[in-house]
Each structure stands twice: as C-alpha cells, then as structure tokens.
N, C-alpha and C positions, 0 to 999 in steps of 0.2 A: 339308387345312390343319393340322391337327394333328398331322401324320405328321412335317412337316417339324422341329418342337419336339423331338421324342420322335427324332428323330433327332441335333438340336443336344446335346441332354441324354446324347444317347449319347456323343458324340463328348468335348462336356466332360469326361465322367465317366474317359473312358478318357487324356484328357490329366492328370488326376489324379492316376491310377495312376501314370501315367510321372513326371509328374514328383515324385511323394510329397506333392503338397500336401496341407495339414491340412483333418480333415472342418471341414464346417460348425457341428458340436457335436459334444463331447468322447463318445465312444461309452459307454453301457452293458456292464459284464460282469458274468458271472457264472460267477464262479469255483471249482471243485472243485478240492481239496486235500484233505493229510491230517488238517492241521488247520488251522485259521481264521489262525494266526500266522504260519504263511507265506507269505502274502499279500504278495506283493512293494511294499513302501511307496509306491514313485514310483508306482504308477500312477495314485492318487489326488489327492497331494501335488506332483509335479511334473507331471503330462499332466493335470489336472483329471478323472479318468475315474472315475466311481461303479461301486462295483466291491459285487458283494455276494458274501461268501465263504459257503459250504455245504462239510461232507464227508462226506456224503449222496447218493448217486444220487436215494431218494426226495423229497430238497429240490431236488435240481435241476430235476426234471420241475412239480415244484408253483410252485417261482417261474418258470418261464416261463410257467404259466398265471396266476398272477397280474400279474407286469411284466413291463413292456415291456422284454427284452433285445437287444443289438444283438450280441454275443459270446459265446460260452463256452470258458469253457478248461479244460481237462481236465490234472491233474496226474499223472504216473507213470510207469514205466519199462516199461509194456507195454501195449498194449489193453485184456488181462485186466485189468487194474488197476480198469480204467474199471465190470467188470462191469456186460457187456454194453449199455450205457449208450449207445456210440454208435449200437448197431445200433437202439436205442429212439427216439433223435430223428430217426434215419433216416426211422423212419416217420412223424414228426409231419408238419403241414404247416405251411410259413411258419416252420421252423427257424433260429432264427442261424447262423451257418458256426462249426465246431467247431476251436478250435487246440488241438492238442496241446502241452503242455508237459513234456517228458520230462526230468528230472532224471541220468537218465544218458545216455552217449553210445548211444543206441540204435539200430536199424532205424526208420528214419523210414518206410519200403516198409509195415511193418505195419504203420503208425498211417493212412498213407492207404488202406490198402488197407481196413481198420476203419471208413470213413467219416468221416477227419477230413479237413478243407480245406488245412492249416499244419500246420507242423512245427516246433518251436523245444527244441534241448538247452537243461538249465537248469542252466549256471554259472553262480558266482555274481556274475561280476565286474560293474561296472557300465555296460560297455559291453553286456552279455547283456537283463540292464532296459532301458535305452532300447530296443535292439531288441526284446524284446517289446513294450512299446509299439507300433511303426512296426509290426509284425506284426499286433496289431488292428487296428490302424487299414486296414491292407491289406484283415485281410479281409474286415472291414464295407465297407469301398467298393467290394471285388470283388462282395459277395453283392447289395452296392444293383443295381451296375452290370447284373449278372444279372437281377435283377428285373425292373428296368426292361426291358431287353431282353424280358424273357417279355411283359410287360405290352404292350411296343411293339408284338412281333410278333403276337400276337394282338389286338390295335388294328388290325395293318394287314390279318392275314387275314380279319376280323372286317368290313371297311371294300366296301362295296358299289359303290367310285370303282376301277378298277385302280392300283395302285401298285407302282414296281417300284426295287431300289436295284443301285445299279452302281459299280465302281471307278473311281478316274481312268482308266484305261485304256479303258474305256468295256465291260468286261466284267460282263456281270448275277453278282449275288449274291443277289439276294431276289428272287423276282414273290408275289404276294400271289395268293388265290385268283380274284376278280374277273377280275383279269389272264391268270391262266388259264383263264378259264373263256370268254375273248371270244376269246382266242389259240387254243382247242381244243387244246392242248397239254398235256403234266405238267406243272407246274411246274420238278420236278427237271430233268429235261431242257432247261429253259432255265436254267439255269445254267451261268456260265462262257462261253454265247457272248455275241457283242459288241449291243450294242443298234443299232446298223445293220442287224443280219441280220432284225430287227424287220419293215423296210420303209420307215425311214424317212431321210429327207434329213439327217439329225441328223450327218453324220461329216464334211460341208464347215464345220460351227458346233464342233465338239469342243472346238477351242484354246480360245475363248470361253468356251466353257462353264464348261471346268475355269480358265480366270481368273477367274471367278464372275459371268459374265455372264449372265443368265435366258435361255431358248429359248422358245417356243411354235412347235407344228406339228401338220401331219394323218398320224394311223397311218391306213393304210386295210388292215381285214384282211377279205379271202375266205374265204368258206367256210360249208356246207353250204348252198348254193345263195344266198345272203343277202351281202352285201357291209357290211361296219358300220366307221362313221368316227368314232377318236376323237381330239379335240382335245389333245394333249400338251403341259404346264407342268414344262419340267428346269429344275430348279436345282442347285449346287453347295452343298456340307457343307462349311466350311473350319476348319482348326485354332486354335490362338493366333496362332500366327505367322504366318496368312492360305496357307497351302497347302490343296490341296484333298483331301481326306478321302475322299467319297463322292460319286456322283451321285443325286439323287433324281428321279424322274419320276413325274409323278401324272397322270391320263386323266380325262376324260367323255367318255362315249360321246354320238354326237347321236342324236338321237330326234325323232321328230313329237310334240308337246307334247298331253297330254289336257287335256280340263277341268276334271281336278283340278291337274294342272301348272301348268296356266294360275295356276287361282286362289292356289296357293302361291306363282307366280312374282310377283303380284301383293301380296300378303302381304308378300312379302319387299322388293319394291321400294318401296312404301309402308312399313316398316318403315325401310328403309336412309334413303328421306325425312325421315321424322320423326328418327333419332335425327345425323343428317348437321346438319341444322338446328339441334339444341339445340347451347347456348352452351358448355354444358362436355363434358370429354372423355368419351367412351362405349367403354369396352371392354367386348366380350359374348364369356363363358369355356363351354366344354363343362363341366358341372358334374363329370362324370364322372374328367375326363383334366386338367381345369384348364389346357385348350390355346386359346388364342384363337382364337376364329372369326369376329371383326367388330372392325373400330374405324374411328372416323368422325373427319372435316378435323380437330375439334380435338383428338381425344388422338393425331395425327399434328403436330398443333403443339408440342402438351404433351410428347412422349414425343423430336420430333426426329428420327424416324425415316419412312422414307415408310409407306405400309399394308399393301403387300406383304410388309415386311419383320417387322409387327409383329402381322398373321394367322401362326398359326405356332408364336408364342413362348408359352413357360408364361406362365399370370399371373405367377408370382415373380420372374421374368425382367426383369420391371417397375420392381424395388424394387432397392437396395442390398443387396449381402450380410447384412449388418448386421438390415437391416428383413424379410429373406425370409420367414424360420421364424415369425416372426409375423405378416405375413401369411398365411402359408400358413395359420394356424390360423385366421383372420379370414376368409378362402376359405369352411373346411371348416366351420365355424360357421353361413355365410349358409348352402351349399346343404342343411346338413345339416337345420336348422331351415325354412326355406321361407321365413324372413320380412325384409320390410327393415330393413335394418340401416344407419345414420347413426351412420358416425364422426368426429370431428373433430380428435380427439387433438393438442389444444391444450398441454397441460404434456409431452409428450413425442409430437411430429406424425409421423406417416410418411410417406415422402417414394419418389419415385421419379426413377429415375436417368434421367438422358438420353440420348443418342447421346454427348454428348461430355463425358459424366461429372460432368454436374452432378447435384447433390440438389435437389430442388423438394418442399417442404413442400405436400401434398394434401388435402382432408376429402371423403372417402370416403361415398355414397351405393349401396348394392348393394340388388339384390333378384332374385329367383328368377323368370325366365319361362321360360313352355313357347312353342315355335315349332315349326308342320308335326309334331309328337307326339315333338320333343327338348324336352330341357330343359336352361336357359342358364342365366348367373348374369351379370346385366349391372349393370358399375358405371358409377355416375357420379363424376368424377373432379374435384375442383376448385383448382387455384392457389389456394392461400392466402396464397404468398410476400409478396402488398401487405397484406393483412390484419395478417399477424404483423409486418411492420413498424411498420405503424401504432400495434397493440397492444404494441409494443415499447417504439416512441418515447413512447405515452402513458404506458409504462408508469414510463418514465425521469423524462417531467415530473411527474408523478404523485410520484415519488420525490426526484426533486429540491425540490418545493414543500415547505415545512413544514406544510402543514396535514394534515387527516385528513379523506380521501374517504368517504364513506360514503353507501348507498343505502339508500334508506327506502320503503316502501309507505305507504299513505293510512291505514293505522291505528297507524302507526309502529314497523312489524316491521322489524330490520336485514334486509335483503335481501344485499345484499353489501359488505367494507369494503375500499375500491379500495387506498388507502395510509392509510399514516399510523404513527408508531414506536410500538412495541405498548406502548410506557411513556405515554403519551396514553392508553391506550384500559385501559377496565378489565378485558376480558380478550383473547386472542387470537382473530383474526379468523374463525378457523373456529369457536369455541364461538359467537361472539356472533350470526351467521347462524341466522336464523329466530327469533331472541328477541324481543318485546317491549321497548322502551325501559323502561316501568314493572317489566317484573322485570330490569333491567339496572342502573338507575342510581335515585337518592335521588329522592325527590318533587317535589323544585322544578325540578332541572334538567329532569327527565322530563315535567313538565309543562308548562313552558318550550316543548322541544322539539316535541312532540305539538301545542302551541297555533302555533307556527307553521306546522309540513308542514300543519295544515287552511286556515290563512291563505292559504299559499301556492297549494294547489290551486281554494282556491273562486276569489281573485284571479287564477290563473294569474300571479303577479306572484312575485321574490325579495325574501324576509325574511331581516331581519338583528338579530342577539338577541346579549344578551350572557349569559351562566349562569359560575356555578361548579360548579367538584367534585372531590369529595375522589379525588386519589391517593398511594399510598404513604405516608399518614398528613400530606397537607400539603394546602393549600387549592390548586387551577389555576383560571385565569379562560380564558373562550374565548369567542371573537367565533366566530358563524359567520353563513355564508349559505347560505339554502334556497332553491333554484331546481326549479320543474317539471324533471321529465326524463319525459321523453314518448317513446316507440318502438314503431315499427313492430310489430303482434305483440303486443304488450303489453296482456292481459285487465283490466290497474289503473292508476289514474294512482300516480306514484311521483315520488321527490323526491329531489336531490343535495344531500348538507350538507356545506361547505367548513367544517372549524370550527378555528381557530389558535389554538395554545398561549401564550395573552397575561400568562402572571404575570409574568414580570420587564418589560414596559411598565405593568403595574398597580403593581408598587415603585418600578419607576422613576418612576411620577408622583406616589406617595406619597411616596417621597422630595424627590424635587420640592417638594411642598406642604410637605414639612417642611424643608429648605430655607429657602423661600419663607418663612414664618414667623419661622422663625428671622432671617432676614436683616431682614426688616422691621419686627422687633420688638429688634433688634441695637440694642446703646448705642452705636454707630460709627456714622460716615457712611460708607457703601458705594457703590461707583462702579463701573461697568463699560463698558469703551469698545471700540470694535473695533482691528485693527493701526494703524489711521492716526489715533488717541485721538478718533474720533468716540465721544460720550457714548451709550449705546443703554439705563442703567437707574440710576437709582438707588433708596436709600431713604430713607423718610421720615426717618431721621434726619439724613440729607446733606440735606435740605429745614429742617430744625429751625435744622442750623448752619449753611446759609450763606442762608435766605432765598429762597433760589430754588426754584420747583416742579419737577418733573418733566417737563411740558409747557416748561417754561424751557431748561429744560438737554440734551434732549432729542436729539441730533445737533449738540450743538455742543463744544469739545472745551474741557479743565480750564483754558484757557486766561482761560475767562471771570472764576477767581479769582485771576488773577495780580496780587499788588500792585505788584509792581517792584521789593520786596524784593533779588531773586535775580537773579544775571545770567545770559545765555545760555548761557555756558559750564556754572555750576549744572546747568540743565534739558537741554544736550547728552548732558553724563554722564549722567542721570536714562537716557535712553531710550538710549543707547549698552547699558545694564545691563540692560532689562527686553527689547529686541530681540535680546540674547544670549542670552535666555533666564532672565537671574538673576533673584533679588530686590532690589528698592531698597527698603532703608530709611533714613527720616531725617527732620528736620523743615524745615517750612515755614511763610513767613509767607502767610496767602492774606487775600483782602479778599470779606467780605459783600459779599452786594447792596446794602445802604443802604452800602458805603464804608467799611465798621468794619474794622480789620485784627483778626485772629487766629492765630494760633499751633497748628497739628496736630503732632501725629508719625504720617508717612505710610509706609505698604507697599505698595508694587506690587508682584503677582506675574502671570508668564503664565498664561493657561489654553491647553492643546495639546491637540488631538486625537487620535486612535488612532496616528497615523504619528507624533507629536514634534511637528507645525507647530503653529504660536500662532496659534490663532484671536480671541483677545481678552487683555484685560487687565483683575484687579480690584483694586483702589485702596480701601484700607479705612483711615479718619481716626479719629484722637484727637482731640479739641480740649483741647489742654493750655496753654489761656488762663488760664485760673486760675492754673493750677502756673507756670507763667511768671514770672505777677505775684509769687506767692507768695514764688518766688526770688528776686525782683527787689529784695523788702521786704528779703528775710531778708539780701542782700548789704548792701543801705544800712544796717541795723540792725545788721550786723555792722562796716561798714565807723564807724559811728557811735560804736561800742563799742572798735573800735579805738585810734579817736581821742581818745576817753574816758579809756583806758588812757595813750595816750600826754600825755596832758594831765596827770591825775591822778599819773604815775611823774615828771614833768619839773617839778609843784608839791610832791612830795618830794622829790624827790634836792637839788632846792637845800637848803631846812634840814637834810638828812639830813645832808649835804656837812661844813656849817656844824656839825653837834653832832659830826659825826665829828671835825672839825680838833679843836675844841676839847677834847674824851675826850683827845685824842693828847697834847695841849698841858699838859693837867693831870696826865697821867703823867709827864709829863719832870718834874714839881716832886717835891712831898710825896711818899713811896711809901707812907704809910702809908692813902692812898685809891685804891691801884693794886687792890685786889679790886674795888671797891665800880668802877669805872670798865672794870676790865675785864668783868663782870658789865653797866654800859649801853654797850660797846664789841658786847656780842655781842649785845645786843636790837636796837642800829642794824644790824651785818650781816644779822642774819636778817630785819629791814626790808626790806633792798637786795635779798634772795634772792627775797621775798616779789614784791617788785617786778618782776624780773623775770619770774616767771612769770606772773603776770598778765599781762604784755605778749603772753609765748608761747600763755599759754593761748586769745587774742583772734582768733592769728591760726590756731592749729590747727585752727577750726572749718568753715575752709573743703574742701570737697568735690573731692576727688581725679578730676580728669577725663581726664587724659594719663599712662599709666604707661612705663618702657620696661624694658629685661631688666637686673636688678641681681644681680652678683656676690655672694650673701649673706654669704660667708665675707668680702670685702674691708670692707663695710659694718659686720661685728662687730670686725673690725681697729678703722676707724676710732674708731666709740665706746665702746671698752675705752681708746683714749687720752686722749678727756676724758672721763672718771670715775676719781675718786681711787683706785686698786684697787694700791697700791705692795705689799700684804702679800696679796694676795687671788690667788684661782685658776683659770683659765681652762680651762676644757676644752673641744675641741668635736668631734662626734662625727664619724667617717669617712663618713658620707651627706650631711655638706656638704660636702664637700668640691668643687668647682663646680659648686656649684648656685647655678641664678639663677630670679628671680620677679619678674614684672612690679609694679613698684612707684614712689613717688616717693624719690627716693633720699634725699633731704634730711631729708625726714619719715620714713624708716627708720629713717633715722641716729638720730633726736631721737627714736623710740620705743625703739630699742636702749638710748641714753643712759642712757633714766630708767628700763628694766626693770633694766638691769646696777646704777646707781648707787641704786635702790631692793634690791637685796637686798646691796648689800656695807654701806648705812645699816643695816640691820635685823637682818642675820645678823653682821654684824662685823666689823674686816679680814681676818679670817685666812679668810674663808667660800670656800669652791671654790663657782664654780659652773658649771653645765653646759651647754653647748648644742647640738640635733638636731632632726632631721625626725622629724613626725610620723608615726606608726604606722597604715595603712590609712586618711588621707586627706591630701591638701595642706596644708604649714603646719610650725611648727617650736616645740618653746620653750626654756622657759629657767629653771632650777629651781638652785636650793641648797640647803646642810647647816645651815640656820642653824634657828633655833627653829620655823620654821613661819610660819600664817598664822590665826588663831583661824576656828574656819567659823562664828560669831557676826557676824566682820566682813568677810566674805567678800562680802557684799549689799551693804555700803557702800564697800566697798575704792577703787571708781573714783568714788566723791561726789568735788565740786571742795570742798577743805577738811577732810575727813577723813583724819587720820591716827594713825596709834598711837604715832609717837615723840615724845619732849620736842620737841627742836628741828626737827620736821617742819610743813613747809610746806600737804600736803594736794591740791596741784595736783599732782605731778610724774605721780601712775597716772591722774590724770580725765585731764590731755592725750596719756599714753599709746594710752588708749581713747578719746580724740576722732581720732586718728591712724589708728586700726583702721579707726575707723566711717568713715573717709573715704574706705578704699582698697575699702569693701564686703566688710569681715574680718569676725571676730568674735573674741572674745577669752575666755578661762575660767580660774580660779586653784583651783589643787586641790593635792592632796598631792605631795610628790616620793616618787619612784619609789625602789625600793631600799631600803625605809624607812629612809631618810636622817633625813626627819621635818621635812625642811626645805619650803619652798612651792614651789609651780611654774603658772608661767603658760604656757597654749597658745593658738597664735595657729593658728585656719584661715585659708587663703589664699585659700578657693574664695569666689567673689565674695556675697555676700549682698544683695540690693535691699533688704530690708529695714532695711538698717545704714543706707544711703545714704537712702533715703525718711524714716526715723526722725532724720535729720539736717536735712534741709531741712523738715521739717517741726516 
C-alpha cells in the first residue's frame, strides 16, 4: 500500500522536472566564490533563495555540517579551482548536488567528470542569472527525485509482499526481492519481459488496465516440488493529463493461517471495527515512510475519495500545497515525540483538500500506535467547517452589538474579552486576560462588579448594575448584565457581562432634566402639540396665564383659547407657516378660562427629527397685557395732548391774529413808534413760531411702525427747499448717492428740516454744510463750519425748550430726536471732522428696541 504513493511521488516529481515547475520552497545555497560580492543579487531578491556566500573550501565543508543545504555552487574556471573540494563532498553522505559555475567559456566534460551534477558559464548578462536560478532549482528537484527513488526502491526491496513495476506496454522494469524469491528467478532476468510470461490471464484485461481500470487475479507459480498461489492487485500510475505512466502490481501469497495469524487477523479486524465506527475521520500513516495504510467510511466521506484510492497516498497528499510543509512538520513532530498531539488551529486552521478541490477546515487529533510490532501514527480528523461558521457569525454579532463581551470566573478573573472597542476597555484584550478586576479597575466599580458575578452564581439568576469609570481622563457610565455561563468541561462556574457604553444617555438625561427645569421655571407660557396641534405638555406658567391645568389642556388642541378675535384666514396662515417648516411670529388675542381676554406675542416653531420631518410643534407666549394697556393709555394721553395743543394754538391765534392787525395798523401812522412796534411785531411772530411747534412736537411722539425704502438723497432735496438756506452750502457726499433706508418719509423729511435749519440758525448764512454715510456702521450725518456745539450743552441739546440762540424756540432738536426714537435710531452730536470746528450730528439706522421701548414707556 505504500508502494503505490512512493510511486505517485515519483511520477509527480518527474512531471516537474518537465515541466520546470517551482519547488515547493525557495531552495537553500551555499555558495563559493572568490569573494562574497560576487554573489549574484537576484538569487535572493528576485527567486527568494537564502544564499550563504563562503570563499573557503574549509567553510564550505563546515556549513554543511551545521545547515541544512539544498545546493552548492562552486565558482571558477577549472576543477582545480575548487581544490580538490569536489572530490571531498564526493565522499560525504547525503551531499547536495554540486553546480558548477564557470566564469569562463570552459570544458564543462572536466567539471562533470570532477563530480559536479550542472554546469553553467557565467556571463554576465541577465538572462545568464535567471537561468542559474532555474539551474538550482533543477538540481535540487533532480537530487529530491533521486532520493526518493533510492528510498523507494529500497522500500520495495525491503517489502516482504512481492511487488513488481511494469511499462504501459506491459514490459517489467522492477521485481523487488520477495518477487523473486517466490519466481525462483534473478530478478535481472526478469526484466524487460512482458508480465503475461508471468502465467497470468492479465493480457485479455491490458487495455483496462492501462485506462486505469484496477485488476485482481491468481499467479500460480510451480516449482521445487511445491505449487504457491498468489492473489495479484494491478493498478495504473497516471500522469497530469491522465495517461498512464507505469504499471504497478503488488501479490500476497496464500498460506494456511497459524495461530498467530489468526490472532493478528483478529486484532486487525476488531481494530478496523472500532475505528470504522468512530464518528470522525481516521487516517492511520506508516510512521516511517508517512504512507497511508488505513482509512475508514468517514475520512472516505471527508477526503471524497473512495479507500482504495486514499491507502497509498502520502499523508501530505491530504492537505493543500499551501498547508503541506507544515503538516509535514506536524507528522514528524507526533512520531518523533510518541505523544498525542490536539491541534485545532483556530486563528489560522489547516485544512484538507478534497477530490474536487475543496478546502475543508480540520482540528486534528494524532497519536502514536504500535500494531502486530509496526508502528503507525493515526489521526483523528474533524470538520470544523460548522464550527468556524458559527464562530464567525458570533463573532460578527459580537462585533456588530455595542456592548463589551466579557468572561469572568467566580472570583472575578477576566477569563476572556469576546468584543468590545478597545477604547471601553482600560487595556487591551490580551493584557487584561488572567487579571483580577481589583488590580484592573478603581474600587467601586471593582467592587460593584465582583458583588454581582457572586449574586449571580449563588442565584443562578442575571444581574444588572450600573458603575462608572474613568477613561482617557473623562467620566463613562455602563449598564451591564451578568448572566451564568455554564459549559460542558468547565472545573468553575463563570459568568458573561454584557456592559454598554451609556454616557451620552446619562447627558442626554441630564440635559433633559436641565431642560425640564429651565422650561418649568421659564417666565413664558410653553406649549407643545403633536402635527395635528393635539396639546401633549405644557408649563406651569401656561397654567399661571390662562387658568387651565395640565390635566385640562392635555390632548386637546390651542383651540380652547380662541377668543374670536381672529378670523380663519388669520390661523390658516398661522399653520400654512409652521407645516412648511417656518416660524410664526406674531400676536394674539386669546381668552382665559374664567373668559378674560389677553394679549401674547406668540412663536411657533417645528421640532424635526434626524431625517427633517416635524414630529411636533413648541409654541412659547408673552402675555403683553400690560404693555397693551400701557399703549393704549399712552395713545389716549397723547391723543388728549394733541387736542390740548390744538385747543390751546386756536385760543391764541385768535388775539394773536387781532395784535398782529393792529402792530400792522399803527405802523401805517406815526413812524416815530415803528422800532418800538417792530420790536412787539417780532415777539407775536416768534409767538406763532412757538405755536406751531408745539402742535408738531404733539404729534412726533408717535411710534413708527410701517417703514418703506426711501431715496435718501431725494428726501435732502426736499427739505433744503423749505429752510431758509439762500446764502448757505450744500454738500453731499459720493456714498449717497442712491442710497435708500427704510424709513417714514414724512418724518425724514421733518427731521432733515430741523437738522439743516438748525445749523444754518447757529452757524450763519453763509455755513456750508455737509452730508454722508457713516463710517463702519449704518446711518448718515450732517455737520457744518459754524462755531460748534459747547459739549457743556451737549446733555441738554435735545430738552424740549433749550436753546442757545436769542430768538430760538428750543423744540425744533427735541422733535428731531423724538423722530429718531420712533424709527428705533439713535442719535449723537460731537465735533465735525476736518477740524472745521463746527458741530456734527450722527444718526445710526440700525434699529434700537431700546429707543422704541424708552418711548412707549
């Protein structure tokens, strides 16, 4: 059964050679040169081949006794070179094959006649390199091939079965001794005839045979008075491409069985019982030759080949090219040592190949028997393939979960940590294996942890605990749960802790709470409804201001404060804006519970989820009841003063009217009291002047609430033509040039008036004065070259009734700045630019609440 391997091995080897394919590992050499630098590069760098350079005869005999060489190559232009060197490894035993590398074009006849195997001139070009390479490699696969054969045929001479090999043609090339020893023949002399001269029926089955069809028959050979019959098993050697190679024939003779036969044959068939029966596969190897001698139904399931086919084969034969060389060392390991040996090779499995080239994942059970005074190496073989699935898939959900696996013993030793991201864990999964929780982590957690795995085991029940603990300088919270894990095999009860990385739900709830807080302690009435304005929260202060609790308002929609105020169209808009997503702001009349109306200014805005979609709406109230009323007075109050005004100007102008005619009437007389009348001619005008503003100043006070885009440059047109400015100077600067600002046009007008007609009163007719936009922020002003502005009276400048001139009035700057305050400006008097020396007022544009609020109030 062995024969047939060692013949497979033959045939492969020699299909190698033909067709040049690459060893199974990059070959060993060891190189002699003149000097170490010549060492040809590639053989290392591009062929992978460890090369150790010596140029030394006495190194080269020494590093073969210490490593393992598969080559040598010999550098120089003659034999002599080598002194005597080859004729020295000649003698060794178990020699590498010797190449010569000859440097010049030489007799290659001397270098083999020398004892070298190859011959290679050594140009330098780079096709010379690659073929030496291909040249070792040749003749490390020639000297294997050789070996094996020596080792083959002394296997088969060696072999006490007759064994004999023959050509397709069906002519002998080998009989073994056995064979000749039952034949009573030389051996030599059966060589070369046909195996039919034999005796047997074998040459009506030939075609067969050599199509690889199996034979069994009876030799019957005569002689020395004794007749003996043996059972013959041919089969065919075939190549890659399925031709046939070799014929192999192997015999047992029959015999009358002793009682030691018996008892072996017994042995053996009770043997073949038991391991027929076990569940997994059973291949049993010749320790010796690593030739299989036995396999049972399942490593014929496992392997995909019948039994016949897989008596015969090397063990390596078994495996993937890939997995061979380390099996083979995993072979030579069991029988060398005697003992069993369990592999499982779980992070990188080895696997054996099938019939039809599949890999199947194994965990290997071997161990050394002796049987009938041989000794075997039988393994046991197991499919793992559903295993490593399973362990795959756990390993993925494992990976996939966020938590962090981890297996604990009853004293709270990490046993092993299944998953979990190594930034959870305080160190990596291999240090923390076999530690203690207490020298791993801080006291509380540790103790935490340790009080439930005893919980869990005495209960047999899962515990769930919350702990913190410090990583990377920050606080983590972690829920976990301890459940028993109990397994087959298992000398200690042990325990699985699922534990989640929970600090952003621990912030998120703290923000929550703070939140919460805030909102309920909010000076607003707060409301929150789902899409269809069902009410689902509010707070206490939306309890405060409309009366209703919580429990009231609860799933019923804003609908319950509608006064009637507002019409449908109103509240279509309203949710037209917030179902688009916007915000609405605005105010509303809404009605208490007890039927009171009040006054908010309301915001609705959506709240959206991760995707955009509006899962609710919060609705956050003012109650600007108060401020309403306030308005409400300050209109009457102002509307009262109006009237006041108008009352008080129309019970002057009548006597005013009446002293005026009369002034007029008494100048046409006497001229000698024309001073003295012109002097109370100008106290009634400045009467009438006074009067009027008063009226204006009544009505400036009102609050600017509708503005639109005003041409500012057309509006200083306007009121440059009513103010007296015949001798006076206009300038206005190239950045107004159309510029417009939302304003009331009217009231511009009548703030421009009194700005312009106050500096050509003060500064004089002849005063230029200037006008531009402000410098890094909204707004514009308006400065002249006239005397100035005292900054003593700078504080009072806009009092209603202060002025600096004689004939000044003291309204025209307070209604200026009542004009300001209304559009939510602001207003400042300070130096003019240029030091002109004259004064300058600057108006911002940018809106001010406070101007506006400091007015209605």
């Amino acid at each position: 059964m062995r024969r047939a391997d060692t013949m497979d091995n033959l045939s492969s080897n020699r299909r190698d050679r033909r067709s040049g394919a690459p060893l199974q590992s990059p070959p060993t050499v060891l190189y002699l040169c003149r000097a170490s630098s010549d060492v040809p590069p590639m053989l290392d760098a591009e062929h992978g081949m460890e090369v150790h350079a010596v140029s030394e005869r006495a190194a080269v005999t020494a590093t073969l006794d210490e490593q393992s060489i598969d080559c040598v190559i010999v550098e120089g232009t003659c034999p002599e070179d080598a002194d005597g060197l080859l004729a020295a490894l000649d003698e060794r035993r178990s020699t590498p094959p010797v190449l010569a590398y000859d440097q010049s074009d030489g007799d290659p006849r001397r270098w083999f006649r020398a004892g070298a195997d190859d011959y290679l001139s050594g140009r330098t070009d780079t096709e010379r390199r690659t073929l030496l390479a291909r040249r070792i490699e040749r003749c490390v696969a020639s000297r294997r091939i050789r070996t094996d054969c020596r080792r083959f045929r002394t296997a088969v001479d060696g072999m006490g079965l007759p064994f004999l090999i023959a050509d397709p043609n069906g002519r002998i090339e080998h009989v073994n001794r056995a064979f000749e020893t039952i034949l009573g023949e030389d051996r030599r002399a059966l060589v070369g005839r046909p195996v039919s001269a034999l005796g047997t029926a074998i040459d009506d089955d030939w075609g067969s045979i050599t199509d690889g069809d199996p034979w069994e028959g009876e030799l019957v050979v005569d002689g020395a008075g004794e007749t003996r019959r043996i059972d013959l098993r041919v089969r065919s050697v075939r190549d890659d491409d399925g031709r046939t190679e070799r014929i192999v024939a192997t015999g047992t003779e029959r015999s009358a069985p002793g009682a030691e036969d018996r008892k072996c044959d017994g042995r053996r068939r009770k043997y073949r019982e038991l391991i027929d029966a076990a569940p997994d596969a059973i291949i049993v190897a010749d320790t010796d030759t690593g030739i299989i001698v036995e396999a049972n139904e399942a490593a014929t399931s496992l392997i995909g080949r019948p039994r016949g086919e897989i008596i015969g084969m090397h063990q390596s034969a078994l495996h993937p090219d890939g997995d061979r060389e380390r099996y083979r060392h995993l072979f030579d390991r069991h029988q060398r040592h005697d003992e069993s040996v369990r592999r499982r090779f779980d992070d990188d499995p080895i696997h054996v190949e099938t019939a039809g080239g599949d890999r199947i994942p194994v965990e290997i059970n071997a161990r050394v028997v002796e049987l009938d005074g041989q000794t075997f190496l039988q393994g046991h073989f197991r499919d793992i393939s559903e295993h490593r699935d399973r362990e795959r898939k756990l390993r993925t959900i494992l990976d996939a979960v966020p938590d962090v696996a981890i297996v604990y013993d009853e004293s709270g030793t990490y046993e092993d940590v299944l998953s979990g991201a190594e930034d959870l864990l305080v160190d990596s999964p291999d240090a923390l294996e076999g530690l203690a929780v207490h020298d791993v982590l801080p006291p509380e957690p540790a103790n935490q942890i340790c009080e439930a795995i005893r919980e869990t085991i005495e209960a047999g029940e899962t515990q769930n605990l919350e702990y913190r603990l410090p990583l990377d300088g920050d606080t983590h919270h972690f829920s976990a749960r301890i459940s028993p894990l109990r397994t087959e095999g298992s000398e200690s009860e042990r325990v699985l802790c699922l534990a989640r990385d929970i600090t952003a739900r621990k912030r998120r709830e703290q923000d929550l709470r703070s939140f919460r807080q805030a909102v309920e302690q909010a000076g607003h009435a707060i409301m929150i409804t789902d899409t269809d304005g069902s009410i689902e929260y509010v707070n206490p202060e939306f309890e405060s201001v409309t009366g209703y609790t919580k429990a009231e308002v609860t799933g019923e929609t804003p609908a319950i404060l509608n006064s009637g105020e507002h019409d449908e169209r109103y509240y279509q808009d309203l949710w037209e804006t917030i179902l688009g997503g916007e915000i609405w702001e605005g105010e509303l009349v809404n009605q208490r519970k007890e039927g009171e109306r009040y006054h908010v200014e309301q915001t609705i805005a959506p709240i959206t989820d991760e995707t955009g979609d509006i899962e609710r709406f919060v609705a956050i109230n003012t109650d600007i009841t108060e401020r309403k009323q306030y308005e409400y007075q300050l209109e009457r109050e102002r509307d009262r003063l109006e009237e006041f005004a108008r009352t008080v100007a129309h019970d002057l102008r009548n006597p005013l009217s009446i002293a005026l005619g009369h002034v007029d009437m008494a100048r046409q007389g006497d001229e000698s009291v024309d001073a003295s009348l012109d002097r109370a001619l100008s106290a009634l005008e400045r009467m009438e002047a006074m009067i009027e503003e008063v009226l204006e100043l009544s009505k400036q006070g009102e609050i600017v609430h509708e503005t639109d885009p005003v041409s500012f440059e057309r509006i200083v047109d306007l009121a440059w033509e009513h103010v007296d400015t015949d001798t006076a100077t206009r300038r206005i600067a190239d950045d107004l040039h159309g510029w417009t600002l939302p304003a009331d046009e009217s009231r511009l007008r009548q703030l421009l008036e009194n700005l312009l007609g106050n500096a050509v009163k003060h500064a004089g007719p002849g005063v230029t004065i200037r006008l531009g936009r402000l410098s890094g922020r909204e707004g514009f002003f308006i400065e002249d070259d006239g005397p100035g502005i005292e900054p003593s009276a700078r504080n009072r400048i806009f009092e209603s009734g202060f002025t600096s001139a004689a004939d000044g009035t003291g309204f025209g700057l307070a209604i200026a700045k009542q004009i300001v305050d209304a559009h939510g400006w602001s207003i400042d008097v300070t130096d003019a630019e240029d030091n002109t020396g004259g004064g300058r007022f600057e108006i911002t544009t940018t809106y001010h609440e406070h101007a506006v609020d400091k007015e209605w109030r």
